[in-house]
C-alpha positions as CSV (number, residue, x, y, z in Angstrom):
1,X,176.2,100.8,83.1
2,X,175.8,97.5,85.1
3,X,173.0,96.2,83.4
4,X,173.6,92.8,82.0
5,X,177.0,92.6,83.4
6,X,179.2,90.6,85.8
7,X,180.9,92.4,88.8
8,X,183.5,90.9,91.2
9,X,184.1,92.5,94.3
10,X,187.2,91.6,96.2
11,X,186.8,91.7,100.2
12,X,182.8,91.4,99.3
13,X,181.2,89.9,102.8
14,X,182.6,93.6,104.4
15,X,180.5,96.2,105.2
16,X,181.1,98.1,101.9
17,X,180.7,94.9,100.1
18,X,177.4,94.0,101.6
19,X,176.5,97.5,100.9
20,X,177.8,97.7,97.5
21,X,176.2,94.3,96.3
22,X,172.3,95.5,98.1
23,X,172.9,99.1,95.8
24,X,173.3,97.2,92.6
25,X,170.5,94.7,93.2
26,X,168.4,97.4,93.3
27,X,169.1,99.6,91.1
28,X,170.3,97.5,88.2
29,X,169.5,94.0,86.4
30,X,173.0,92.6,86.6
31,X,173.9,89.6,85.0
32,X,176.6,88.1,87.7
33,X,178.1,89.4,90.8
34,X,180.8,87.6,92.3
35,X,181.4,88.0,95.8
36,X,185.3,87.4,96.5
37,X,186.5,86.7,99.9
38,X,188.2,84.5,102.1
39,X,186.1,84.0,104.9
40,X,183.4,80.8,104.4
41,X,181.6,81.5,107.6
42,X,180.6,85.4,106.8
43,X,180.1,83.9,103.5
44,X,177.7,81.3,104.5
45,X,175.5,84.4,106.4
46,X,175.9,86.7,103.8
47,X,174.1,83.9,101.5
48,X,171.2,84.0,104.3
49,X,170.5,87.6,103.7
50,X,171.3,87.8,100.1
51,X,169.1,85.7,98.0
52,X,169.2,86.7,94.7
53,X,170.0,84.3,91.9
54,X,172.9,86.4,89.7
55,X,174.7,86.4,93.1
56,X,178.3,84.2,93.0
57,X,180.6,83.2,95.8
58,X,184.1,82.4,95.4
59,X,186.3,81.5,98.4
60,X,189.7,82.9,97.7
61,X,192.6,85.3,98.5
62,X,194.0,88.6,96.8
63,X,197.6,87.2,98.0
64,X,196.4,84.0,95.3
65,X,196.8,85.5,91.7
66,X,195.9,81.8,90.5
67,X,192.4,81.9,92.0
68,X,192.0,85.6,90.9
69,X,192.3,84.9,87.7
70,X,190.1,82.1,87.4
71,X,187.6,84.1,89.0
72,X,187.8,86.8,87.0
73,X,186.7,85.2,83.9
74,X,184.2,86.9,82.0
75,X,184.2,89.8,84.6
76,X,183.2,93.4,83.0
77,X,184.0,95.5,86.5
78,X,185.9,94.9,89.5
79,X,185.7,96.7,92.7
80,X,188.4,96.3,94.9
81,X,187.9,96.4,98.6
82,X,189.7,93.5,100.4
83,X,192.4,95.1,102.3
84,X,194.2,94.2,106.0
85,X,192.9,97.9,108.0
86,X,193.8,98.1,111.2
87,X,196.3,100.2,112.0
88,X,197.7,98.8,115.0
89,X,197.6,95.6,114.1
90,X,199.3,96.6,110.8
91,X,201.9,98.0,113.0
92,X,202.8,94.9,114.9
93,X,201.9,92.4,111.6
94,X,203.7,94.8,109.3
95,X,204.9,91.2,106.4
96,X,200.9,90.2,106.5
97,X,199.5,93.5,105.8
98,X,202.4,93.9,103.1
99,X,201.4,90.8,101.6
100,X,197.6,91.7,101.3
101,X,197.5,95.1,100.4
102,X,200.5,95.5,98.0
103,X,201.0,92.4,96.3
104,X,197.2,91.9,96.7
105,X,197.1,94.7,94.5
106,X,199.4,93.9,92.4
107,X,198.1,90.5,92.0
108,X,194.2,92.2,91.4
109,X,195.8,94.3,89.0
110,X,197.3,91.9,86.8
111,X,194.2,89.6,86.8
112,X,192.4,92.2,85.5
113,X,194.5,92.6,82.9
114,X,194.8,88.8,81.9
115,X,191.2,88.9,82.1
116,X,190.6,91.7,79.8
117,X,188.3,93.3,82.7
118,X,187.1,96.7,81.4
119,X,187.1,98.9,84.5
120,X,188.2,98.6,88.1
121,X,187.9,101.0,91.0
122,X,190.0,100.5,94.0
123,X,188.9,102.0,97.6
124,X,191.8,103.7,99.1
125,X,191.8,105.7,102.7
126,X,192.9,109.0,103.7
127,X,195.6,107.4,105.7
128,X,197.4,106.5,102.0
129,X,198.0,110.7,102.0
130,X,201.2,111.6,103.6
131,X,201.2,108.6,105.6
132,X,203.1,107.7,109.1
133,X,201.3,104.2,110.1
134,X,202.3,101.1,108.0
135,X,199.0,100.7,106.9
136,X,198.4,104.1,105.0
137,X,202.3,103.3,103.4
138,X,200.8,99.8,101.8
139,X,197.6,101.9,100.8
140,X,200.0,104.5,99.2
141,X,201.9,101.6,97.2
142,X,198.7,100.2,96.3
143,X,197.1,103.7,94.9
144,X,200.6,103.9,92.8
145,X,199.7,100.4,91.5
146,X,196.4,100.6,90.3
147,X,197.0,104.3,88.7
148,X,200.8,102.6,86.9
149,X,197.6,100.0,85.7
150,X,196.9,102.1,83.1
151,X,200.2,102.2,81.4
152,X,200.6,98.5,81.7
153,X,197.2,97.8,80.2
154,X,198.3,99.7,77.5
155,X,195.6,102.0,75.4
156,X,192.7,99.6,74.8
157,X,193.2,97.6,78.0
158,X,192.1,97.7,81.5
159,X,191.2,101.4,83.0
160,X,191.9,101.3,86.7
161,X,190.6,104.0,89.4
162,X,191.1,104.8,92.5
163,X,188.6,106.2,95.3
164,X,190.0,107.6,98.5
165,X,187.7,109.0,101.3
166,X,187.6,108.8,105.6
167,X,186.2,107.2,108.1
168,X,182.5,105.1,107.3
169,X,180.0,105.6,110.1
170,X,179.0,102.1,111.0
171,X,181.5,100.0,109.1
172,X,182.9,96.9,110.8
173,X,185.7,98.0,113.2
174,X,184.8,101.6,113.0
175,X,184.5,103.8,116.1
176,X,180.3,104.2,116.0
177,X,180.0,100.2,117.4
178,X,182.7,99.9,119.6
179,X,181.0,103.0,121.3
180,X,177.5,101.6,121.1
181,X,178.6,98.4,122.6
182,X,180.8,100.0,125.3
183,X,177.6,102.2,126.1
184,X,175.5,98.9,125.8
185,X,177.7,97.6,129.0
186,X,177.0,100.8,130.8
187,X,180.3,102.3,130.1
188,X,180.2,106.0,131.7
189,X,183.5,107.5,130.0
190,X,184.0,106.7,126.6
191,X,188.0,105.8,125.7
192,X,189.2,108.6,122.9
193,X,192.6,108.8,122.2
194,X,193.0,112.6,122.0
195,X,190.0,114.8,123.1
196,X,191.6,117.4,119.7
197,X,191.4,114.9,117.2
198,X,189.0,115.2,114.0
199,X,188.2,113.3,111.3
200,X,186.4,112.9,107.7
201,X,183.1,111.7,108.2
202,X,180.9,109.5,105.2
203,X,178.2,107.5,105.7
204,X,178.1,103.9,104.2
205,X,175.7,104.3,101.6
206,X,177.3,107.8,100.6
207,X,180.3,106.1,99.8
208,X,179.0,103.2,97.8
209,X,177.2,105.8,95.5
210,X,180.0,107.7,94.7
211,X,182.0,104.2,93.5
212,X,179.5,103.4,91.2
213,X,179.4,106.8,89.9
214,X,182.9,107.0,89.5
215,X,182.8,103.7,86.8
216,X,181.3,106.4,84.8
217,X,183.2,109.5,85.2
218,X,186.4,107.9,84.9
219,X,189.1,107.8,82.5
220,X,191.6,106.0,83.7
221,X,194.5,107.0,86.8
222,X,192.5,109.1,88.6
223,X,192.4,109.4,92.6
224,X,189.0,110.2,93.1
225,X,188.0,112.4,96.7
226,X,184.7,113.2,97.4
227,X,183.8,116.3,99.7
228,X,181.9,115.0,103.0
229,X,182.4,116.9,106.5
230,X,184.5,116.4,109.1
231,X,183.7,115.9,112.8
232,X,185.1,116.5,116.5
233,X,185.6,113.3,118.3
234,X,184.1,115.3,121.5
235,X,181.2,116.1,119.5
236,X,180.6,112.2,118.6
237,X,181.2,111.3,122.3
238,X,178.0,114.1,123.1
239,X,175.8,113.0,120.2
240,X,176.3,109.0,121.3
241,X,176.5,109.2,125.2
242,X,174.6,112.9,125.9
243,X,177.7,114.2,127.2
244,X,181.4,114.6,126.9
245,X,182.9,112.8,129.9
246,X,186.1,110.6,128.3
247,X,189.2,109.2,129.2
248,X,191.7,109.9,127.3
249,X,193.9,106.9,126.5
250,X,196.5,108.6,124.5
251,X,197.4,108.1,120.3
252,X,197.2,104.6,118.9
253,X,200.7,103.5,117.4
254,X,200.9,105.1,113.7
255,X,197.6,107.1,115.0
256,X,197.1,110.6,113.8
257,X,195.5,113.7,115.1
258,X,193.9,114.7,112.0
259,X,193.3,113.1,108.2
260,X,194.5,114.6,104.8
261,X,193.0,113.3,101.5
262,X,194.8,115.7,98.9
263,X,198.0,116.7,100.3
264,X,199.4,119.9,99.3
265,X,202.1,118.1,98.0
266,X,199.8,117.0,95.0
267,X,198.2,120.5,94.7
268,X,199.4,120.5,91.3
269,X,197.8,117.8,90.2
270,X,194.6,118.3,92.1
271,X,191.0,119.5,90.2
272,X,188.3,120.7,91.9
273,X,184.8,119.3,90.3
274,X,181.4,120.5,92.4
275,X,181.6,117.4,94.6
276,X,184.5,115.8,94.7
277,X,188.5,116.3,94.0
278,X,190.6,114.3,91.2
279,X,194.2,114.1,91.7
280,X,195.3,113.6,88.3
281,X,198.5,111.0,87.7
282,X,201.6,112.0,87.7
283,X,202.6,109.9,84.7
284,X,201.4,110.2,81.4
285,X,199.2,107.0,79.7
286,X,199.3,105.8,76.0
287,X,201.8,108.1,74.7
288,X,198.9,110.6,74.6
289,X,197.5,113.3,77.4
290,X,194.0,112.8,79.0
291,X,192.0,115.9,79.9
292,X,191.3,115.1,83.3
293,X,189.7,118.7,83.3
294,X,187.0,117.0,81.7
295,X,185.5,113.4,82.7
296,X,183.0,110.8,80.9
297,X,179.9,112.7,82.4
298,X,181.1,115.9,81.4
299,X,181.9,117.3,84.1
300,X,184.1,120.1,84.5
301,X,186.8,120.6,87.0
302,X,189.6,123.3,87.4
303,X,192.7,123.5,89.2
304,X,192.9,124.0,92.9
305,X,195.3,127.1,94.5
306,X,198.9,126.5,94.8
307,X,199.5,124.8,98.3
308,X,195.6,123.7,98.6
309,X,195.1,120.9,100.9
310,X,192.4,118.8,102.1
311,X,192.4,118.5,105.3
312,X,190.1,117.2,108.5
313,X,191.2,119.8,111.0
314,X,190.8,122.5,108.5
315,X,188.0,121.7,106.6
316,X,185.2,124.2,106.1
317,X,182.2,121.7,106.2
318,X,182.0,120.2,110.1
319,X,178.6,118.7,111.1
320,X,177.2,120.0,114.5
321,X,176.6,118.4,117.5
322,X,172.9,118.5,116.4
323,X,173.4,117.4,113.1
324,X,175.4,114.1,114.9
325,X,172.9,114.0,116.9
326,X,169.9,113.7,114.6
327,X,171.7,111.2,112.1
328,X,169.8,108.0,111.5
329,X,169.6,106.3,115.0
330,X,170.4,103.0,113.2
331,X,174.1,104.2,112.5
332,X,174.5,106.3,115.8
């Protein structure tokens, strides 16, 4: 699908972005892939491990429509990954993270559509389902906007995607480093804010795969979960200290005790394909229905039970302490 064609990635010097950009250099003969950011330091270093020639960097921000569109010229597929994520700092910076995650999106989705761009996927979080922090809210608007995409596009336009899924093991920010480096400095009792909580669990190369299979599956509006395990934040402080002393530093503001990706709320909308969920939009597209039983790969999918929900604390596939124990030592 990629092969002889020019990518832009918004938010591309992040750990997905690196990521993203190493998978396609390997495994396709891309024509152009424009990294998009706003950070010229991380992308100065990301140029000194990334020399390839159909590699692009554009300095700019998705609060900028203006330099969006301009660098969205010629551009076949768009990823979209730039996004404020921080929850507490979304909570006290509530007008910045607005500004980048909503009218980023808006402004990503209307470039695309200026552009002509043929298909974008946009990376959502599980704190966008049912949310109660600030940031899962703007990733819930943002969702809304790139599935309404569609409609605005109109039939032979733009198809836009979205691709929601939980924490990444090792991503910038994540939990994994700041325990490695409190351990580094010989801490004995690792900070967790509730000794109950769980969460969805996807490693970062996991997650970029199931993007770039998604440009093929999809038709347009769909929220795209895949299935991964959950985990016991005990179990994590076991498997990266080799016990479970902690000190519990209580919930995070907007923090929750467990993640949802498909609420039940959505049930009705949800399918259930062999590795992955598709909620379905709630609107119609075109003036026509899409079988979303049925993707591009043709893949089947049927509905889920009436109040199904997808849900950390509840779901059936948990890794073991062993099995968090004997992940790659590189990411624990």
């Amino acid at each position: 699908m990629f092969d002889n064609k020019t990518i832009l990635i918004t938010g591309g010097t992040g750990s997905f972005g690196q990521c993203f950009i190493r998978y396609l250099l390997k495994h396709y003969q891309v024509k152009k892939l424009i990294v998009f950011s706003r950070d010229e330091l991380k992308q100065f270093e990301m140029q000194q491990a990334f020399n390839h020639p159909s590699l692009r960097y554009f300095i700019g921000d998705v609060r900028d429509k203006e330099r969006l569109i301009t660098a969205m010229q010629g551009v076949d597929f768009v990823v979209h990954a730039a996004a404020l994520k921080q929850v507490p700092a979304a909570e006290y910076n509530p007008m910045e993270c607005i500004k980048t995650n909503i009218l980023g999106a808006q402004n990503v989705v209307e470039a695309c559509i200026q552009n002509k761009v043929k298909r974008v996927v946009a990376l959502s979080t599980d704190k966008a389902a049912n949310p109660v922090n600030l940031y899962g809210a703007t990733k819930l608007a943002s969702d809304k906007l790139f599935v309404a995409g569609n409609n605005i596009a109109g039939a032979e336009g733009t198809r836009f995607a979205v691709v929601r899924y939980g924490n990444v093991v090792g991503s910038r920010g994540s939990v994994v480093p700041y325990f490695r480096k409190l351990l580094a400095e010989g801490c004995q009792a690792l900070p967790v804010t509730h000794p109950d909580m769980t969460r969805f669990w996807l490693r970062l190369e996991e997650g970029v795969e199931f993007v770039v299979k998604n440009f093929s599956r999809m038709q347009g509006g769909e929220i795209f979960v895949p299935k991964i395990p959950s985990i016991r934040i005990l179990d994590l402080v076991q498997a990266m200290s080799g016990h479970r002393e902690y000190e519990n530093i209580g919930l995070r503001p907007g923090e929750k005790m467990h993640e949802v990706m498909v609420p039940e709320e959505v049930a009705h909308q949800t399918l259930e394909f062999d590795d992955h969920y598709v909620i379905a939009p709630p609107i119609k597209f075109f003036e026509k229905d899409i079988n979303y039983q049925l993707n591009k790969l043709a893949e089947k999918g049927r509905p889920v039970a009436d109040k199904f929900e997808y849900h950390s604390g509840t779901n059936p596939e948990f890794l073991s302490l062993d099995e968090l124990i004997n992940l790659d030592k590189s990411t624990l």
